[in-house]
C-alpha positions in Angstrom: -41.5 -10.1 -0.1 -37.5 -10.5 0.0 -35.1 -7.5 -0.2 -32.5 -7.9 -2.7 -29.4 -6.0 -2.0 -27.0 -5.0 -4.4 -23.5 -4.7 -3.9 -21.0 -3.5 -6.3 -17.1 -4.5 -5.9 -16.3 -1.2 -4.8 -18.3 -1.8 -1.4 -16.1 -4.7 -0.4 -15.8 -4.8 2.9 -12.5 -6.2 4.0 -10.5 -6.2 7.5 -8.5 -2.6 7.8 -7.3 -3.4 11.5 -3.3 -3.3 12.5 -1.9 -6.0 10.0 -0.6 -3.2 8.3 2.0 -3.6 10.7 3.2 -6.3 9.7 4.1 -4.5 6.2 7.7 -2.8 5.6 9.0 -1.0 2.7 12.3 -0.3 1.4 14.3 0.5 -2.1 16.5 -1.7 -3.8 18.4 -0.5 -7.3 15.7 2.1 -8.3 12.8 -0.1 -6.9 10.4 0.1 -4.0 9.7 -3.7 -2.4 7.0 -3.8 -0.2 7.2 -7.0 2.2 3.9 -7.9 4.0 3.3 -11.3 5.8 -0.8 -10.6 6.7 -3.1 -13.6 7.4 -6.5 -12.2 6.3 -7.2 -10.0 2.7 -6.1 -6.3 3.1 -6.8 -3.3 0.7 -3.8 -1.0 1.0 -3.0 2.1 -1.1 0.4 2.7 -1.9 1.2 7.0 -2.6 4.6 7.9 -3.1 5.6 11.3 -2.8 8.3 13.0 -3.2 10.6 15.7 -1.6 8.3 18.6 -2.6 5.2 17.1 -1.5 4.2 15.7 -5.1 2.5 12.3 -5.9 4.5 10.4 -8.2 3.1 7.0 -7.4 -0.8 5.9 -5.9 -1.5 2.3 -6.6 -4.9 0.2 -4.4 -3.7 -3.4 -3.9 -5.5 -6.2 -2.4 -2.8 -8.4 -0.1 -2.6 -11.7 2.1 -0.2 -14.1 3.0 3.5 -13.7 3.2 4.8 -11.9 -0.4 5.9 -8.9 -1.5 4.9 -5.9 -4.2 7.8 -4.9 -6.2 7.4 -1.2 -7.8 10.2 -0.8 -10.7 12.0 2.0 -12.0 10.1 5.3 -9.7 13.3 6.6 -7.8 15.3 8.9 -8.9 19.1 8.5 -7.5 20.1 10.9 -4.9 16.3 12.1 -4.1 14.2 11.7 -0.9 11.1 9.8 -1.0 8.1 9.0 1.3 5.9 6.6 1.0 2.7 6.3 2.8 0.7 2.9 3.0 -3.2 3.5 4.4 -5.3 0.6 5.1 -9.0 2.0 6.5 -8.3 4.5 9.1 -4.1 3.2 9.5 -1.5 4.5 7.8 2.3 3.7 8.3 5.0 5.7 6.4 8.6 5.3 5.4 11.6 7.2 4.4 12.7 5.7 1.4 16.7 7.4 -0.2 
């Protein structure tokens, strides 16, 4: 007697550990660009905030390899952003203006 274990896709299990150091973030004309260079698959969540504390932007992607995730047309001009990227239990965040 076998046990069969079922998994759906939202119990992937993929490597969380400090690529996401290897992932930087900046705007360019109105647009958030992303640039990650990681050799395994990552799950990251993108959450943009903004000065007040509000979430204007929460995306999941699933990275690898050397590319980049362009966001078009969030920023307002002369605001102050922040934009958190998690991975597992890491999270890296940027200043984005």
């Amino acid at each position: 007697n076998k046990d069969i274990v079922v998994m759906d896709s939202t119990s992937l299990l993929l490597p969380t550990y400090d690529e996401i150091n290897d992932i930087s973030a900046y705007c360019f004309n109105d647009n958030i660009i992303v640039d990650y260079d990681v050799e395994k698959p990552i799950k990251i969540n993108l959450v943009l905030y903004n000065s007040l504390g509000k979430i204007v932007f929460s995306k999941e992607f699933l990275i690898s390899g050397n590319n980049s995730i362009n966001i078009p047309d969030l920023l307002t001009k002369n605001q102050i952003y922040f934009l958190v990227i998690n991975s597992g239990d890491n999270s890296k965040s940027f200043k984005l203006f």
